[in-house]
N, C-alpha and C positions, 0 to 999 in steps of 0.2 A: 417598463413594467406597467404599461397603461394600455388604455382600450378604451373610445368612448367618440363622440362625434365628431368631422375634420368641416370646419366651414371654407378652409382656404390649401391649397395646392397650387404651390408653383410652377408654371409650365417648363418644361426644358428649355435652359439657356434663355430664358426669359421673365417676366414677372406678372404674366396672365395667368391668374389665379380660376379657379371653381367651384364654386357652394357646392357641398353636399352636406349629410344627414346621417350619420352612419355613428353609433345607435341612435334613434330620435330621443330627444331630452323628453322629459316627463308633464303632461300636459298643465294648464292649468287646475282644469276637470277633467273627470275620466269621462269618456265613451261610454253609454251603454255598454257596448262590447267588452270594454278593457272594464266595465267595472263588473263587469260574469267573470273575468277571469283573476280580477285582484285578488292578491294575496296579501292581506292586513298584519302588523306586528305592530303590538302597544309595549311597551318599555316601563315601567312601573321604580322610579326611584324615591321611594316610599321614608328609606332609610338609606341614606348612600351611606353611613358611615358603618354599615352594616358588612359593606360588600357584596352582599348580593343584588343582582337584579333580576326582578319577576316579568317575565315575557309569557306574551299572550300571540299566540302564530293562528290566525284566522283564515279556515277556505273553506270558500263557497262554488257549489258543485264542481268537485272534484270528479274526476275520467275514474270511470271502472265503479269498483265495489270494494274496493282497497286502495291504499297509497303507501308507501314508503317515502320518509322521510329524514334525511341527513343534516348533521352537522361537519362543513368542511374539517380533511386531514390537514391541510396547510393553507397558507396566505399566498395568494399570488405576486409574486415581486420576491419571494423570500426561501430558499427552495431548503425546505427543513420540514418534514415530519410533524409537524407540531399537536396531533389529538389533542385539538379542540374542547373533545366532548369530554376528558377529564373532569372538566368544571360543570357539567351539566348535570341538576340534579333534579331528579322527582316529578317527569314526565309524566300528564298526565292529560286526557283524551274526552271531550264529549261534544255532543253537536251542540246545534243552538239553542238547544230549549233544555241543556243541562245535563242527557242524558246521559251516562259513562258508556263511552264506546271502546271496544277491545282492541290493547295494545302489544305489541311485541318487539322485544331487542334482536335483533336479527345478528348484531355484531359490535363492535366498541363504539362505533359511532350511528347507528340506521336504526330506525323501528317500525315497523310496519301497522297502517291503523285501517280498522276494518270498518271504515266507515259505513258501507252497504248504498255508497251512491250520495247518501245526506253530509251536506256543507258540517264541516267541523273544529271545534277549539283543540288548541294543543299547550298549556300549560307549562312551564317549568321554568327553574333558575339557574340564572348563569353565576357562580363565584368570578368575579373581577378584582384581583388584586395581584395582576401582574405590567406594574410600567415598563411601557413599551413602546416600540412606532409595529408592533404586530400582532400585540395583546390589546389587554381591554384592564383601565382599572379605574374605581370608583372611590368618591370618599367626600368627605364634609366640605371638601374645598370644592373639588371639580372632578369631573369625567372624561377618559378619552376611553372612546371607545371604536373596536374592529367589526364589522359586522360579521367576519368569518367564522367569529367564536362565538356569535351569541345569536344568529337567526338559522332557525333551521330552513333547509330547502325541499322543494318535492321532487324528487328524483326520476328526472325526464321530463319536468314541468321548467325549466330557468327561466323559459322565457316569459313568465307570468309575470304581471306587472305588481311592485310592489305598492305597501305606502306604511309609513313609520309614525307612529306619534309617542310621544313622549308624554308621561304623566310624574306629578305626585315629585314635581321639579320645583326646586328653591324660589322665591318670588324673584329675587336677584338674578335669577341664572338666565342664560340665552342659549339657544343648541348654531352651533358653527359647521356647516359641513358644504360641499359642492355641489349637494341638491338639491332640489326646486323648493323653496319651503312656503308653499301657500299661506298659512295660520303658522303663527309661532306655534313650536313645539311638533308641528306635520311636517312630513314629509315624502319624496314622491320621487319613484325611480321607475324608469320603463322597464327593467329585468330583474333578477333576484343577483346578475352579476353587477349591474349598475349600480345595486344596493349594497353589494358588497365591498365594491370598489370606491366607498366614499366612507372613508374614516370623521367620527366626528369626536368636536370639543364642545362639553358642557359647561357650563360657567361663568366667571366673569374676566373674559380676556379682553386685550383692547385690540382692534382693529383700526387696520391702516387700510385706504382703497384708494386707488387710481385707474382712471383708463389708459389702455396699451392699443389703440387703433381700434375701436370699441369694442375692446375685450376689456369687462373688467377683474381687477387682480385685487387679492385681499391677502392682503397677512394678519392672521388671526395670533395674535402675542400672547399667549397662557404660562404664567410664574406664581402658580398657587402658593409656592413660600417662598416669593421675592428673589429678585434677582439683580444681578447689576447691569444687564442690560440697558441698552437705551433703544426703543424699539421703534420710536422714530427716524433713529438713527440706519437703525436695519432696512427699515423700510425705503427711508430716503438710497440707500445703497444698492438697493436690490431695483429699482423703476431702471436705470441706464443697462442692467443683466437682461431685464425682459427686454425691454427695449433693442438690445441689441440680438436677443434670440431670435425676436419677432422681425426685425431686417434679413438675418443671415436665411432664414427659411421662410419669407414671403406672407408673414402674417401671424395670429395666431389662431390654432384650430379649434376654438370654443370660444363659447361667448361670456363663459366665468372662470376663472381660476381662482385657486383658494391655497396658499401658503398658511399648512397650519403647524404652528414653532410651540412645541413645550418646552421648557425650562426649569429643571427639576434635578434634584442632588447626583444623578450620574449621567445622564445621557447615552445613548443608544446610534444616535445617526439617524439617517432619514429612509422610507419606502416612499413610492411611485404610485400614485393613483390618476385615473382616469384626466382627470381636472381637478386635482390636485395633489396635494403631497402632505403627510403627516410627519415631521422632523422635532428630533429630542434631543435638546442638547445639555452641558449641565448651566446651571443658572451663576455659576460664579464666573463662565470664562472669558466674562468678556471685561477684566481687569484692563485690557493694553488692546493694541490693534490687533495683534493675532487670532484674539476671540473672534472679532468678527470677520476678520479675513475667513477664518476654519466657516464660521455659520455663511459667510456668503459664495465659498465654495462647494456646500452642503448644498444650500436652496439652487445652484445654477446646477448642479449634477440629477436633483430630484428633478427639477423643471423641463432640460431636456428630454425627460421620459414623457412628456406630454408630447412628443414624436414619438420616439424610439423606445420603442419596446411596447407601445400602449395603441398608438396608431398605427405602426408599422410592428408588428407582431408576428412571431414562430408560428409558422403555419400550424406546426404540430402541436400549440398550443391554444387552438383555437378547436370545438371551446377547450374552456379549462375540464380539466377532470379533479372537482373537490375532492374525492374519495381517497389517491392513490399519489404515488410522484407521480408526476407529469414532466417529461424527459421532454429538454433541450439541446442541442448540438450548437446555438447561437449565443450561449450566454455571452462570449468572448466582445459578438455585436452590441449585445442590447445595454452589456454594463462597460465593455472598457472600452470602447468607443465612444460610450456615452461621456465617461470619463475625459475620453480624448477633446471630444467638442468644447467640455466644461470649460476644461482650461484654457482654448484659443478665442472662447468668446470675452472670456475676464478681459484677455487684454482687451478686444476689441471696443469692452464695454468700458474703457479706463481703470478699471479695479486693479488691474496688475498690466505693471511695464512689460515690454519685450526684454529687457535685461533677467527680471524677475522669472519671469517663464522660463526664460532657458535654464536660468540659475534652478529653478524646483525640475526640470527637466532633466537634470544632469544629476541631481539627486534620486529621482526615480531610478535613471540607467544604473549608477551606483547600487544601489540596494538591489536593482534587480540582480547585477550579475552577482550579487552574492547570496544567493537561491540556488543551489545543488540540483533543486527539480526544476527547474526550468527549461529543459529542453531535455526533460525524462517524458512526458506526452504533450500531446499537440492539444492546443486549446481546444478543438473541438469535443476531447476526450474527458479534459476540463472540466466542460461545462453540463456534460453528461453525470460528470461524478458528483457534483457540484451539494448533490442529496447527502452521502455523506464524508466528500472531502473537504468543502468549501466550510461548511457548518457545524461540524463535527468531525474532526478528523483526530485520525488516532497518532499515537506520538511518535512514528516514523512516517505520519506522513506529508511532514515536511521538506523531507530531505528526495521526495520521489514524486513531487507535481508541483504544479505552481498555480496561484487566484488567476482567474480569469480576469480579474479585476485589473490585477496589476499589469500582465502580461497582455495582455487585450488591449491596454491604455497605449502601451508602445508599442504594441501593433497596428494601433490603429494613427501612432504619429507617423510612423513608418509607412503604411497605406498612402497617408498622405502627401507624405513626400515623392513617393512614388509617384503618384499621381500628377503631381504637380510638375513634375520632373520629365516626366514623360507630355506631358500632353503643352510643356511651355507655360504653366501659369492656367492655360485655358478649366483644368479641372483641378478638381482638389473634395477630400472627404464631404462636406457638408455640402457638393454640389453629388454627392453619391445619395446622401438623406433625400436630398430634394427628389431626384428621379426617383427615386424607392416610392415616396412620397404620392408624388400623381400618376406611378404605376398602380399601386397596391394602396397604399393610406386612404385616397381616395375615394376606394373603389373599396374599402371594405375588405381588402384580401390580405391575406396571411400570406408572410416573404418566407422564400428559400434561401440555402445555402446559392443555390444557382441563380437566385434572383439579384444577389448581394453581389457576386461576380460580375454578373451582367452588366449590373447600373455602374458596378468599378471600372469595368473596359470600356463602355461609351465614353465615362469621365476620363479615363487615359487616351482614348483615340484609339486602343491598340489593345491585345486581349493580355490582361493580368494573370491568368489564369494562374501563370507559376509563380507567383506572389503567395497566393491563397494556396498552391499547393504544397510549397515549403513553410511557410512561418503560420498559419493557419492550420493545415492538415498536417503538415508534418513538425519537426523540431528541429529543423536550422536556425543558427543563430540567427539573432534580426538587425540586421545590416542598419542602424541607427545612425554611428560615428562617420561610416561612407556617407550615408545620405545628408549628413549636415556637412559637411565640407563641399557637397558639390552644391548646396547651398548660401556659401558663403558664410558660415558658422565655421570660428576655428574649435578644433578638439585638444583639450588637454588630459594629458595620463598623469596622477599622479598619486605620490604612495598618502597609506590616510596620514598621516603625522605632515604631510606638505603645510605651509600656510599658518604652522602652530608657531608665535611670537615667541612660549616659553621654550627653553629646550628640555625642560624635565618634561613639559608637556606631548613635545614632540616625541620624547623617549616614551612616555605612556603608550602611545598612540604605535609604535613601532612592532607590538607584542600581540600576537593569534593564539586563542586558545580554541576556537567554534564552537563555540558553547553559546547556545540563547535560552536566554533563562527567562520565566514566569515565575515572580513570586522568589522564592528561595527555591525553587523546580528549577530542571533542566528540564527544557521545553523541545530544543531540538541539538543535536551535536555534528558537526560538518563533517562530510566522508572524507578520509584521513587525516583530519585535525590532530591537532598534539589531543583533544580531550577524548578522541576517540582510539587513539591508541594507548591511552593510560585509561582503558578501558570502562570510561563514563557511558552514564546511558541517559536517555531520557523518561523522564519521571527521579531520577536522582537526588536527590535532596540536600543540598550542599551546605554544612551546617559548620564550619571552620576551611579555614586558608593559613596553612604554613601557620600551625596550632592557635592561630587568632579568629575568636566567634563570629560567625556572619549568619546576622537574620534574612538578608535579600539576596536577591540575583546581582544586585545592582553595588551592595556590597562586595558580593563574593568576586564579582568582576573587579574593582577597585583593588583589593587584596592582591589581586591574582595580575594584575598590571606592576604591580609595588615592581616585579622581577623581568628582568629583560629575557628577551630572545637567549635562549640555549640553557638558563638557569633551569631549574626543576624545583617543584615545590609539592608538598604536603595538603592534600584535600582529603578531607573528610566528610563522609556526606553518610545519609539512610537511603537503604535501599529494602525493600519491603520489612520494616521495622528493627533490619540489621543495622548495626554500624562498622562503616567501612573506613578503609583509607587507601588512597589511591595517589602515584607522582604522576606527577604532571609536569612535562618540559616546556615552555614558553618557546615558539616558534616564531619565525619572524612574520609578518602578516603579508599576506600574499596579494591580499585585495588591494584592486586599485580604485580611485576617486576621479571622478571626471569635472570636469569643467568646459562649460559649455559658452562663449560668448561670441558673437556679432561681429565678424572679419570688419576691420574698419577700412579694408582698399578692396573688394572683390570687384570684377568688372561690372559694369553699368547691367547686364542683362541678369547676373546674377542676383544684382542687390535688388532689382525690381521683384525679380521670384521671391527672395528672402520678404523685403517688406511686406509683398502683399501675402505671406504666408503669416509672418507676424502681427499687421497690424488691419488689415484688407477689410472692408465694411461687410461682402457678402463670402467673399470664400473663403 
């Protein structure tokens, strides 16, 4: 989900690298030229606790006798709908010396201003009070803000060169972001996408910095109401992740990176920017190790988009189209591949053992196969729908597609096994990044589906093609449990109740009803589950079990385990403000649990494959 400039590309099967510049970083000073062509935004937080911010969008001679001028329908990295210009109020229009010049809404987000040729102001406020890593929200503490929601663009102009200053800012406060910031408070982008693609924190957060081969990396720590964090802690944990990112792909491709972590009562997750990353987590969770375990598999999943998806980008996504969706057939690449790296670099980096990996591995396969749509469309179909199945999907459409996210992850372990398998060790996925890398990243070009082929069959020696055309293009199962055994990983099948000390536990654990619940909702119900034959639906509202009250899912499941396989029981639930009651037979549970661990005799050649696929410094 990035795009911005590559200083380093590694050569094929080698480690000759190549400067390039692709987009150029923002200068010190502008140009003559580029300062005829800037486009100026002042930012006005006057009253943050207000929630509004007043923005001032400056251009000076402007093409024609009119301009049209938009606020993005969505965020790049994030494929949802989102009109922007909801929060946009009370545009208003004059040149430089004050005069009101005539405006018009052309449509929910575009207005057209008639300037007649003379350089002109544009006026209006953005409401900010949506947290988020893809919104914007203000207030007495601090600032994180989108540029997608709050600068407008000149439409057919992107490539004008920006510049940001901030006013009317706490004396305390400092602006945090990955562009070039001359004067505190300024700032300076070569495009209006450059400018968009750099999320910023206002505030008083603490910063950590270190060099990564002279790149340097910043984590910007933001907990406007406290957190338990230790954020030296984060930081100290996250240098051995770059560190080993910057080995496995021959450097790193800018000369700043900027990890920016808010910590705040829910959290969100993280999006992908240019040269850096905006991630939101909640501020309590880092009670025990898992807190940071979850935030240091967050920052390694946003950080490899500083390849993939931002340097190496959907042709068809270049440029962006702010106005409308902008349709991908690659999500399946750019995110669950991304996913797949994430996690082979952990180990690499020390963060997580090869026992561990496989052990979260064998959990992923788990929960995938118990996805009904998982091999109802081919991820390419996926990631087209992705507008609105991924982000908004309706309540059958669970049981009839699956997240690119997840389904792409194991596809892309499976790629690499492949790979590896075929070519002896010699190739492997992040040797696919690398050629994509100093074909296309390098050189500024947008990747294909056939580009993505291409660099997989160099890396095998031999053409992949029907890889990508089954588990990619089509819905065959994905050959995971083969591929680890000819790897020297044994596979275990086992029922869920395996492994449980108790046996009342294990008895819980023996009983299927397919029912996933949200809340006290049925969220989805499995095609022919016992819940879909005592004819439950989703949006159901399950509000007693066998005449005993349940306020959650989480109850209602607990109630509904009390009874073993073949018993039937009494549910009660609303169904558009009816109240029902419905039996329900407990079935035995069909799903199986896998277990994934590390043959401890595989012959000599196998275990070399296996090691260096688990623990290998570059592949």
């Amino acid at each position: 989900m990035r795009f911005s400039p590559l200083l380093l590309a590694l050569a094929l099967g080698g480690a000759c690298a190549t400067a390039v510049a692709a987009p150029a970083p923002a200068p010190a000073d502008w140009s003559a030229r580029e300062r005829k062509q800037l486009v100026q935004y002042e930012v006005a937080l006057a009253a943050p606790e207000s929630r509004w911010l007043e923005v001032v969008m400056t251009v000076e001679r402007p093409r024609g006798r009119r301009s049209d001028v938009a606020l993005p329908a969505w965020i790049p990295g994030s494929y949802l709908v989102r009109d922007f210009a909801r929060n946009l109020d009370g545009i208003e229009v004059t040149d430089l010396a004050g005069v009101s010049v005539p405006v018009e809404r052309l449509d929910k987000q575009t207005w057209r201003i008639g300037h007649g040729g003379k350089s002109f102001r544009a006026r209006y406020r953005v409401w900010a009070d949506e947290p988020g890593v893809r919104t914007s929200v203000v207030d007495d503490s601090h600032a994180t803000l989108n540029g997608t929601g709050l600068f407008l663009y000149l439409v057919g102009e992107t490539a004008r060169p920006a510049e940001l200053r901030f006013t009317g800012l706490p004396a305390n406060w400092t602006v945090h972001a990955a562009l070039p910031q001359p004067t505190p408070g300024t700032l300076r982008a070569s495009s209006y996408d450059v400018l968009v693609d750099s999320p910023l924190e206002l505030g008083t957060p603490v910063v950590h910095a270190w060099d990564e081969g002279g790149t340097r990396v910043e984590l910007v720590f933001s907990a406007p109401g406290g957190s338990n964090a230790d954020s030296e802690r984060l930081a100290r944990e996250l240098r051995p992740v770059v560190h080993a990112f910057a080995e496995a792909m021959g450097g790193l491709p800018t000369a700043r990176y900027v990890f920016l972590m808010l910590a705040d009562e829910k959290g969100d997750g993280g999006l992908e920017h240019a040269d850096s990353t905006l991630m939101r987590v909640p501020r309590d969770m880092f009670q025990d190790e898992g807190g940071y375990r979850r935030a240091l598999h967050l920052a390694s999943h946003e950080f490899f988009h500083l390849w993939n998806a931002k340097r190496l980008r959907d042709a068809a996504l270049v440029p962006y189209d702010y106005a409308r969706e902008d349709y991908s057939q690659l999500l399946w690449f750019h995110e669950g591949f991304t996913e797949t790296v994430e996690n082979q670099i952990l180990v690499r980096a020390g963060a997580t053992s090869p026992d561990e990996f496989l052990r979260e591995l064998a959990t992923a396969w788990t929960a995938y196969l118990q996805k009904p749509g998982r091999n109802h469309v081919p991820l390419t179909q996926a990631s087209v729908e992705a507008w609105v199945k991924q982000y908004k999907p309706s309540p059958g459409h669970f049981t009839t597609t699956i997240s690119y996210y997840e389904k792409g992850h194991l596809a892309g372990v499976c790629l690499d096994l492949e790979l590896r398998l075929r070519s002896r060790g010699k190739g492997s996925l992040l040797g696919v990044f690398r050629r994509l890398m100093a074909s296309h990243g390098a050189r500024g070009k947008g990747i294909t589906f056939e580009d993505i082929v291409a660099a997989a069959s160099a890396e095998a020696g031999s053409d992949v093609r029907d890889f990508f055309r089954r588990y990619i293009e089509g819905t065959d199962e994905l050959p995971l449990p083969a591929q680890l055994a000819r790897m020297g990983v044994d596979v275990e099948i086992r029922a869920p109740s395996a492994g449980e000390s108790s046996p009342l536990a294990a008895r819980r654990k023996q009983g299927w009803t397919g029912i996933v619940f949200t809340d006290n909702a049925i969220r989805s119900v499995a095609p022919g589950s016992p819940a879909e034959l005592a004819g439950l639906l989703p949006g159901d509202e399950v509000v007693a079990v066998a005449a005993r009250r349940t306020r959650t899912g989480e109850e209602a499941t607990e109630r509904l385990m009390d009874h073993a396989p073949g018993q039937s029981v009494e549910v009660a639930l609303f169904r558009g403000g009816r109240l029902l009651q419905r039996r329900l037979t407990i079935a035995d549970d069909p799903r199986k649990a896998f277990r994934f661990a590390a043959s401890p005799t595989p012959e000599p050649a196998v275990r070399e494959l296996r090691d260096a696929w688990l623990a290998g410094p570059t592949k």
